[in-house]
C-alpha positions as CSV (number, residue, x, y, z in Angstrom):
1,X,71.0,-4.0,-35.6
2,X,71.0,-0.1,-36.0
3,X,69.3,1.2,-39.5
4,X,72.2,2.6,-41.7
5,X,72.1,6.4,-41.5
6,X,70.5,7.9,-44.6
7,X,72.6,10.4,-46.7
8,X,71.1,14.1,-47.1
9,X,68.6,14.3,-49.5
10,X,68.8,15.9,-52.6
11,X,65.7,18.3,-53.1
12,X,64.4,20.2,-56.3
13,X,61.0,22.3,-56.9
14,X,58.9,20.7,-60.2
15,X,57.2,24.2,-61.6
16,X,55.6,24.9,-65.3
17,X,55.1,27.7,-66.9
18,X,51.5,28.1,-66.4
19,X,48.1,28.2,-64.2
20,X,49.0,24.3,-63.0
21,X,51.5,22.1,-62.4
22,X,51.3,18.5,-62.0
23,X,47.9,19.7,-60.2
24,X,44.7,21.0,-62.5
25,X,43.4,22.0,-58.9
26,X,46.1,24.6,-58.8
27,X,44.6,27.4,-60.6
28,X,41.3,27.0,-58.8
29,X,42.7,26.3,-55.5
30,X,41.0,29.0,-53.1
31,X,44.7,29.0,-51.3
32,X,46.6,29.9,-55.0
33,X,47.4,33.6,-54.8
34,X,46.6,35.0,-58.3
35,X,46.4,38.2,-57.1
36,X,50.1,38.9,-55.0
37,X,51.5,36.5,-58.3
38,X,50.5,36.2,-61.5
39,X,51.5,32.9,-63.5
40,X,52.2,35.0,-66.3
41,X,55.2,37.6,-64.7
42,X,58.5,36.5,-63.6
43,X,58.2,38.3,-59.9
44,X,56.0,34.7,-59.1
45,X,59.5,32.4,-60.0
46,X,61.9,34.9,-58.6
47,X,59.8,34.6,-55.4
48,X,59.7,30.7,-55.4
49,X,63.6,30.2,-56.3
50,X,65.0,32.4,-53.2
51,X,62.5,30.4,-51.0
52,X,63.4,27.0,-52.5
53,X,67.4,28.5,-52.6
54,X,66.4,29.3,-48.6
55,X,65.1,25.5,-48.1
56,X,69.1,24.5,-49.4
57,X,67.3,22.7,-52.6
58,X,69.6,21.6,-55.7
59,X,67.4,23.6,-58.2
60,X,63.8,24.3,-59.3
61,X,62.8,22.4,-62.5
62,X,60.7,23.5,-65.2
63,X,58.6,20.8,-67.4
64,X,57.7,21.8,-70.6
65,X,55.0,21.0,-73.6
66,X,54.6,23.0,-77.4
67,X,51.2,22.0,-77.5
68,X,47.3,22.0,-76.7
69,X,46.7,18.4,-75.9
70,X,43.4,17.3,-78.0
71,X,44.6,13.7,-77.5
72,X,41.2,13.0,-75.5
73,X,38.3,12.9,-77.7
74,X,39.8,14.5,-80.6
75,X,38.8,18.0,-79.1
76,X,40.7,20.6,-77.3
77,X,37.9,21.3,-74.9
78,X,38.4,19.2,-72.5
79,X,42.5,20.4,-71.9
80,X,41.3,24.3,-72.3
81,X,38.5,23.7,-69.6
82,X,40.2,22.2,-67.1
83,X,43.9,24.3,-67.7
84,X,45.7,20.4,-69.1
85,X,49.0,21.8,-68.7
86,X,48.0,24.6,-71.2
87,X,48.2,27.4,-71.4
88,X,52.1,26.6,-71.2
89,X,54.5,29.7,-72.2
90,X,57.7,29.1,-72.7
91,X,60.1,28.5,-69.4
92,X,63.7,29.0,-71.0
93,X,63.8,32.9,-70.7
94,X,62.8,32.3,-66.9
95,X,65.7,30.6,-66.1
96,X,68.1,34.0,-66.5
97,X,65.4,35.9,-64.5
98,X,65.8,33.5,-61.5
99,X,69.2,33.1,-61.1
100,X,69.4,37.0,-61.5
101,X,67.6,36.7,-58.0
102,X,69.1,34.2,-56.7
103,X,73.0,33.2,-55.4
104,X,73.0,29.4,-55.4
105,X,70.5,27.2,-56.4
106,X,70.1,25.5,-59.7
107,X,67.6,26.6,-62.4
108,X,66.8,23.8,-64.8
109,X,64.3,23.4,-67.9
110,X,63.0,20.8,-70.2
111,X,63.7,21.1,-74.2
112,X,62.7,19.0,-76.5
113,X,65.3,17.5,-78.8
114,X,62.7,16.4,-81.5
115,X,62.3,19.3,-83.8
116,X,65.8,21.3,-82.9
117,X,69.4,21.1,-84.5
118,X,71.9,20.4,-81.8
119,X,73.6,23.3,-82.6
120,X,70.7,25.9,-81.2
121,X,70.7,24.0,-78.1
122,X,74.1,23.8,-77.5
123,X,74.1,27.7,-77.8
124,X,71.3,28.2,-76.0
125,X,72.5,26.2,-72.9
126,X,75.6,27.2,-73.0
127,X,74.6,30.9,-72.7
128,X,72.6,30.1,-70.1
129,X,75.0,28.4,-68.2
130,X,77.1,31.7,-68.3
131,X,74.6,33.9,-67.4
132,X,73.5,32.0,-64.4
133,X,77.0,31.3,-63.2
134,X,77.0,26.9,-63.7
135,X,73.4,26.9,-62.2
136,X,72.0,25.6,-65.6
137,X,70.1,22.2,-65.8
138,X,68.5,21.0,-69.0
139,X,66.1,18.3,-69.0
140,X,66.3,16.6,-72.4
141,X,63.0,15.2,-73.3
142,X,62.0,13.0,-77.1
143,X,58.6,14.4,-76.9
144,X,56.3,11.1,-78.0
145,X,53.1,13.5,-78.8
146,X,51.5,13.5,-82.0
147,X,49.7,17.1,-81.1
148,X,53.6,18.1,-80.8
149,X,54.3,16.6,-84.2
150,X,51.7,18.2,-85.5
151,X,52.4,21.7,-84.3
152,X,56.0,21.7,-86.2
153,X,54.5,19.6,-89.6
154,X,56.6,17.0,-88.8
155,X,56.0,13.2,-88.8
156,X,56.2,11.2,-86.0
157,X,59.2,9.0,-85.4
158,X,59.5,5.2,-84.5
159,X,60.4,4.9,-80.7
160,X,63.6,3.4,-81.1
161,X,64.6,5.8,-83.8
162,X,63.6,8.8,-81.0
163,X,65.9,7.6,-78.6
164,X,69.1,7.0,-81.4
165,X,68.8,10.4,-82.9
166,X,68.5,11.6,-79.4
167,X,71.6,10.1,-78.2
168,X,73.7,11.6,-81.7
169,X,71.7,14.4,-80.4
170,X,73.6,14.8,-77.3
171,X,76.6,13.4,-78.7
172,X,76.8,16.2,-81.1
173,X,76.0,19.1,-78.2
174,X,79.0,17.4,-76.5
175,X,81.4,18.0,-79.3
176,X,80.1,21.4,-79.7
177,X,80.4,22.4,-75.9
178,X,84.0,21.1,-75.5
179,X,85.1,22.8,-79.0
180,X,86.5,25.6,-76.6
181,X,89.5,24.2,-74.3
182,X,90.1,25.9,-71.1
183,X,92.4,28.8,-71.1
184,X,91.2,29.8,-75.1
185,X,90.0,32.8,-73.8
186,X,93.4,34.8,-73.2
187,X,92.5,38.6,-74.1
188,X,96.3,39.6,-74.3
189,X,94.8,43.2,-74.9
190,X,99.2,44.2,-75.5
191,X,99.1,41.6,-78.1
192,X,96.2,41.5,-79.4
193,X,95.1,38.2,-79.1
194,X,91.9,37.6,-77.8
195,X,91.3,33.9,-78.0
196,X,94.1,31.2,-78.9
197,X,92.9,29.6,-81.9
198,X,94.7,26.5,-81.5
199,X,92.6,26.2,-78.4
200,X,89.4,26.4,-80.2
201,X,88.6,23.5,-83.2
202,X,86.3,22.8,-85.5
203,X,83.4,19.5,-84.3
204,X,83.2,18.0,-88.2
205,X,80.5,16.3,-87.0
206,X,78.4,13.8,-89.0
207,X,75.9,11.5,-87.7
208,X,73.1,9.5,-89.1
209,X,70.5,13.0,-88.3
210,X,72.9,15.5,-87.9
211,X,75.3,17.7,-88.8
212,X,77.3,20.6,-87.2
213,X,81.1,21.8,-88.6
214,X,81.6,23.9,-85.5
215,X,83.1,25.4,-83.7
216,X,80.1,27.0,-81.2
217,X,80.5,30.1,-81.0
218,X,79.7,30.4,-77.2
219,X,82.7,30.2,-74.7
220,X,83.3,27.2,-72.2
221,X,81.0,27.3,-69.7
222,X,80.8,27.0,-66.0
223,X,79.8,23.6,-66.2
224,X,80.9,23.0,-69.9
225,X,77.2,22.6,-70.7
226,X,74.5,22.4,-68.3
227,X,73.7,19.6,-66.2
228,X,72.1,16.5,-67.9
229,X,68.2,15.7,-66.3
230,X,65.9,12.9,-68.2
231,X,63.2,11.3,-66.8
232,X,63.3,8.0,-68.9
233,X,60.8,5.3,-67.9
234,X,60.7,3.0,-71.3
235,X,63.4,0.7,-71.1
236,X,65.5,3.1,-74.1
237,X,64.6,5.8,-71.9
238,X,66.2,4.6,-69.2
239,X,69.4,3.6,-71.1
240,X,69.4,7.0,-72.1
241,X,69.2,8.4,-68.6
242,X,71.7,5.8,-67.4
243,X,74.2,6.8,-70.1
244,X,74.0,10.7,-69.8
245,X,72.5,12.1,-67.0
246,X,73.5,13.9,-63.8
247,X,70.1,13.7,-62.0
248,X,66.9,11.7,-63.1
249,X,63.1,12.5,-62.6
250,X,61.2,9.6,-61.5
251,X,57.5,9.0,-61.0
252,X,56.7,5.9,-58.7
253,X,54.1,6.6,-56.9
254,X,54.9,3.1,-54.4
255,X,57.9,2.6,-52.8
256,X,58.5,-0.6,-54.2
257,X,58.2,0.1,-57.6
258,X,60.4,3.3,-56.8
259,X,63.3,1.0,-55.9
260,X,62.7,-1.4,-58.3
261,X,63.7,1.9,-61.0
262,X,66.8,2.8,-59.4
263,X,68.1,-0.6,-59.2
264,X,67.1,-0.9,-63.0
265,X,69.2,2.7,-63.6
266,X,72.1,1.4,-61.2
267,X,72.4,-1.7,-63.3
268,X,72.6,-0.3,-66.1
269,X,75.1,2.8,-65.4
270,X,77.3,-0.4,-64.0
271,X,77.0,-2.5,-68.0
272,X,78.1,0.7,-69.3
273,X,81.2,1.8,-66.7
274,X,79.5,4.5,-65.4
275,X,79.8,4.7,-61.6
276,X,76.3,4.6,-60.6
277,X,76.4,7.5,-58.2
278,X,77.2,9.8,-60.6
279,X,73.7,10.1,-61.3
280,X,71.2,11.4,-58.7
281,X,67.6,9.9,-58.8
282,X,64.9,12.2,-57.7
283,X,61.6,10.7,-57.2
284,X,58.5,12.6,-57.4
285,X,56.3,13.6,-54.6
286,X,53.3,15.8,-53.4
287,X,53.4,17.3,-50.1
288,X,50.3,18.1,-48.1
289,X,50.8,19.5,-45.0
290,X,48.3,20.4,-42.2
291,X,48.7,21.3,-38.5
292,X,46.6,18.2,-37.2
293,X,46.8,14.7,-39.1
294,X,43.0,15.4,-39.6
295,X,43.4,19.0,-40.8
296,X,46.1,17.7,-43.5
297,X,43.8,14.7,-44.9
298,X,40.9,17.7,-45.4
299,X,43.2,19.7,-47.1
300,X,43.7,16.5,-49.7
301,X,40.5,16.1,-49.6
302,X,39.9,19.6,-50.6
303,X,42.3,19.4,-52.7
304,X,41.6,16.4,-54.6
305,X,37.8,16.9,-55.3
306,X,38.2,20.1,-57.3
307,X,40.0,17.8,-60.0
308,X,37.3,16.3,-62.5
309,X,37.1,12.9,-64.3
310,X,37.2,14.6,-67.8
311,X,40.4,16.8,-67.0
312,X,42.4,13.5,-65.5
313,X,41.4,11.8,-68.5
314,X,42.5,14.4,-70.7
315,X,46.1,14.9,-68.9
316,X,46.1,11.4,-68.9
317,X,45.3,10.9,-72.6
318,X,48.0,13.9,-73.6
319,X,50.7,12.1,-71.8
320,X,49.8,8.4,-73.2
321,X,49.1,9.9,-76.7
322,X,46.1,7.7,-76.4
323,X,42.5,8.4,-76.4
324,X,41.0,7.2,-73.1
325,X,37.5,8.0,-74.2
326,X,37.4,4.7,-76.0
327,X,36.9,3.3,-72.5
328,X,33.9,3.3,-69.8
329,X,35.4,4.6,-66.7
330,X,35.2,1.2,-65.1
331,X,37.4,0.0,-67.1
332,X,40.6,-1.6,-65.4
333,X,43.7,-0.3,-66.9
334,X,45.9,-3.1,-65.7
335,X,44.1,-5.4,-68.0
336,X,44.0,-3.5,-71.1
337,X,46.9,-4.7,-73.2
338,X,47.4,-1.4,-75.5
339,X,51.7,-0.6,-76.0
340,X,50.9,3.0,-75.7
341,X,49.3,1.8,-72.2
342,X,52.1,0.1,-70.8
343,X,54.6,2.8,-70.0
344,X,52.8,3.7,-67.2
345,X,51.4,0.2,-65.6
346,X,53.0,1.1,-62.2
347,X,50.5,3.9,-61.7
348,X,47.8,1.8,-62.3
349,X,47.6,0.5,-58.8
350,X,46.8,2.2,-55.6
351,X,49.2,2.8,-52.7
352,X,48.0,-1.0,-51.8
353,X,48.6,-2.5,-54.7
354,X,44.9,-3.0,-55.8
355,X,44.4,-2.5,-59.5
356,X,42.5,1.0,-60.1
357,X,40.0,1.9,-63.0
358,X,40.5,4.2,-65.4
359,X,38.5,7.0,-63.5
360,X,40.3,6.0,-60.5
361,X,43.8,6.6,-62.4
362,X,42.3,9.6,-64.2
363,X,41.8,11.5,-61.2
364,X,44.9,10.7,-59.8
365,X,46.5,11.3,-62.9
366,X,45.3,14.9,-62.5
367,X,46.0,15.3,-58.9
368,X,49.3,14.7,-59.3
369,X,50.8,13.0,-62.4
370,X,50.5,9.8,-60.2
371,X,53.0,11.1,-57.8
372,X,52.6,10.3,-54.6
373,X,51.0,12.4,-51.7
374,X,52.9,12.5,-48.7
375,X,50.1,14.0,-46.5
376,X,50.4,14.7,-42.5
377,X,52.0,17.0,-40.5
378,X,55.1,18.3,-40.7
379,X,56.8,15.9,-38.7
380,X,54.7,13.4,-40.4
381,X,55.6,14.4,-43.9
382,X,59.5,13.9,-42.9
383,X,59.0,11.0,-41.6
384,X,57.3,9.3,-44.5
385,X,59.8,11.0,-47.0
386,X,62.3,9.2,-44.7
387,X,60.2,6.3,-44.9
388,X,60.1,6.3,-48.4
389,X,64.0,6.5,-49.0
390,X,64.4,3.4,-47.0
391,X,62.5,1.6,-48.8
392,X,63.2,2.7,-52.3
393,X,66.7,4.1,-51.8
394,X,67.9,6.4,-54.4
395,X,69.0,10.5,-53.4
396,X,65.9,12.7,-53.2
397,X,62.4,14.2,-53.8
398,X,61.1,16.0,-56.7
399,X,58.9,18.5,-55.1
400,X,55.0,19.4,-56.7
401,X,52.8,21.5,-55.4
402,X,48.7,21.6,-54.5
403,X,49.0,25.1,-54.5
404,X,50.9,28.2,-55.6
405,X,53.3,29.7,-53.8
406,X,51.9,28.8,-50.6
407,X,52.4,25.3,-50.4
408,X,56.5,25.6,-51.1
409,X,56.3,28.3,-48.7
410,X,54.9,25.5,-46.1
411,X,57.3,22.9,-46.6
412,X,60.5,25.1,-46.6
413,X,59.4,26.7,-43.2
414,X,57.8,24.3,-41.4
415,X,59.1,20.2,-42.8
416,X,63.0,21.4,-43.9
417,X,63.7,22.4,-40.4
418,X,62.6,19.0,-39.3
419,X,64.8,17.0,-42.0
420,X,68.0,19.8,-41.6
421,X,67.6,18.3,-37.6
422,X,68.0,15.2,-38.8
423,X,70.5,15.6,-40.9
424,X,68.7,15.1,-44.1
425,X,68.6,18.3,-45.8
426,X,72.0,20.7,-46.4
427,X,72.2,23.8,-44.2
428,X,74.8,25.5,-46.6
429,X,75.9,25.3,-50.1
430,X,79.4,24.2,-50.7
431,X,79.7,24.7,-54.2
432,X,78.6,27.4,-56.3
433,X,77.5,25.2,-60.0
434,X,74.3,22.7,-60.2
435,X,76.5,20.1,-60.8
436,X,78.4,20.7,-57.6
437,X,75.2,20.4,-56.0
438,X,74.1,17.3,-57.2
439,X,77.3,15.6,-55.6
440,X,77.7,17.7,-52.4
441,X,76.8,14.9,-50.8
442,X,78.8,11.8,-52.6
């Protein structure tokens, strides 16, 4: 019996706003160009969105954090020495700078929902969705970080309390984004009517956290709103995603567990009558590509020695809100029975399945988030991306990189032309907002 044919897959480029990405190696890779591009000017992002728009990817995607992690033994040192996602400047104003350069692809960023009125969002997305033509993405993120918390002089909501006000949340950015029917913009210049008002209505809303009267006072967009992204792994996190999303970020660094997530997402976009492919899942991986099998494995080699124990630790820590240091490095992380350790439990085992130690995660935690590295040549790399999608399903990668711009430069010239021959990656765009994107392929 023949395989079934695999649909195209959906790609998108994961960038920050800063010296690394999901990598602390970046910034002290020999092979990141800090002289050409400089983290800190927009000519860097302009360059990588009209390569990734070249590579026919959905979007890039920005994560975002508002703070100096000092999660890991009380101290900032260990984030500011080893560049823990920080410094981190603010990705929302790049988002107008790359689609200026750009003609297709989608530019999406994170915002936090925890210390923002729906109303400022809504405006701010909105705009943005005008001014990059329907090419807007917004990942929605609760933000569980004390150092966050902190920052604003806010205290620190219960988990389940997060996730309701961040569903009135987006409820209420809903209301605001449709106060504006289609056709309320008229400008009869001869009459002098510029928008209909019975077209345009007050929101009135009033929820348990917020409220708004309306209406917004930005237009209907493109897309009426950007495009929903979450990356929910707690189980409310992924009832959120199920529920509102039009593409999800997923870290599973094994196949299996990769699969297991989707058909968790699936299920539940089916309990609330949601058809479950209008959501794409994107799951995250880390290219390494060589010429030779044996040149690619030095390059990860390279690659993953120039990342230190204390800087895995100290992403690691930021992203648990949990101080590692309380731990000996032996330490297996699979039997520590901690809540704020159990969101991640499937990255706490290699690509075998054998349990890892804290160390052992640490480091890989600052390699790559725990995503996983596809490593070979090119042809290798699109075969076990291939690989990978059989075995987990779901509609595409999430795209991090060892390297700045170089590596994206590698994959889009030497493994996209291998997946477009197979069918697997678009040639041309058939629509023109991100959402069309996301179900070109449906």
């Amino acid at each position: 019996m023949s395989e079934k044919p695999l649909k195209p897959f959906h790609l998108a480029q994961f960038l920050v706003h800063g010296p690394t990405y999901h990598s602390l190696a970046m910034w002290r890779h020999p092979k990141t160009d800090h002289t050409k591009f400089d983290w800190r000017k927009p000519e860097l992002y302009q360059h990588i969105a009209q390569v990734c728009e070249r590579g026919g990817f959905d979007m890039v995607f920005f994560a975002d954090l508002n703070y100096i992690s000092d999660t890991y033994t009380g101290d900032m040192g260990p984030s500011l020495r080893n560049a823990v996602q920080a410094p981190e400047h603010d990705p929302v104003p790049l988002l107008s700078y790359m689609a200026a350069a750009t003609q297709k692809i989608g530019v999406a960023a994170t915002f936090s929902v925890s210390h923002s009125h729906p109303y400022y969002v809504a405006r701010l997305f909105g705009t943005l969705d005008h001014l990059t033509g329907g090419r807007a993405g917004w990942n929605v993120v609760t933000s569980i970080n004390s150092n966050l918390d902190n920052n604003y002089g806010a205290d620190r909501l219960p988990g389940d309390q997060r996730y309701d006000r961040a569903h009135e949340f987006i409820q209420a950015c809903n209301a605001l984004w449709n106060s504006w029917e289609e056709g309320a913009v008229v400008m009869d210049a001869k009459n002098a009517v510029f928008a209909d008002p019975s077209k345009v209505h007050r929101v009135n809303f009033a929820g348990e956290f917020f409220k708004s009267r309306g209406p917004l006072n930005v237009v209907r967009s493109p897309q009426n709103g950007p495009a929903i992204i979450q990356a929910g792994t707690s189980p409310k996190g992924r009832d959120f995603a199920a529920k509102y999303s039009d593409a999800i970020f997923a870290i599973q660094p094994r196949a299996e567990d990769a699969g297991e997530y989707l058909r968790s997402i699936k299920e539940r976009m089916r309990e609330i009558g949601r058809d479950p492919n209008a959501c794409k899942i994107l799951f995250g991986i880390q290219p390494i590509i060589g010429r030779t099998e044996a040149e690619a494995k030095a390059k990860q080699q390279e690659h993953n020695d120039l990342v230190t124990v204390e800087g895995g630790k100290a992403i690691l820590s930021a992203h648990m809100d949990f101080d590692l240091s309380q731990f000996p490095d032996d330490t297996i992380l699979l039997e520590r029975n901690e809540p704020e350790l159990q969101r991640m439990r499937t990255r706490y085992r290699d690509k075998d399945g054998r349990p890892m130690t804290l160390a052992e995660v640490a480091r890989r935690h600052g390699q790559s988030v725990s995503l996983a590295q596809i490593v070979g040549t090119p042809k290798s790399v699109a075969d076990q991306m291939e690989e990978f999608m059989r075995v987990a399903g779901g509609d595409g990668f999430m795209l991090t990189s060892i390297y700045t711009p170089g590596a994206i430069e590698e994959f889009v010239d030497e493994v996209v032309p291998i997946l477009r021959a197979r069918g697997l990656v678009r040639r041309d765009y058939t629509g023109s907002t991100l959402r069309d994107h996301l179900t070109q392929f449906d």
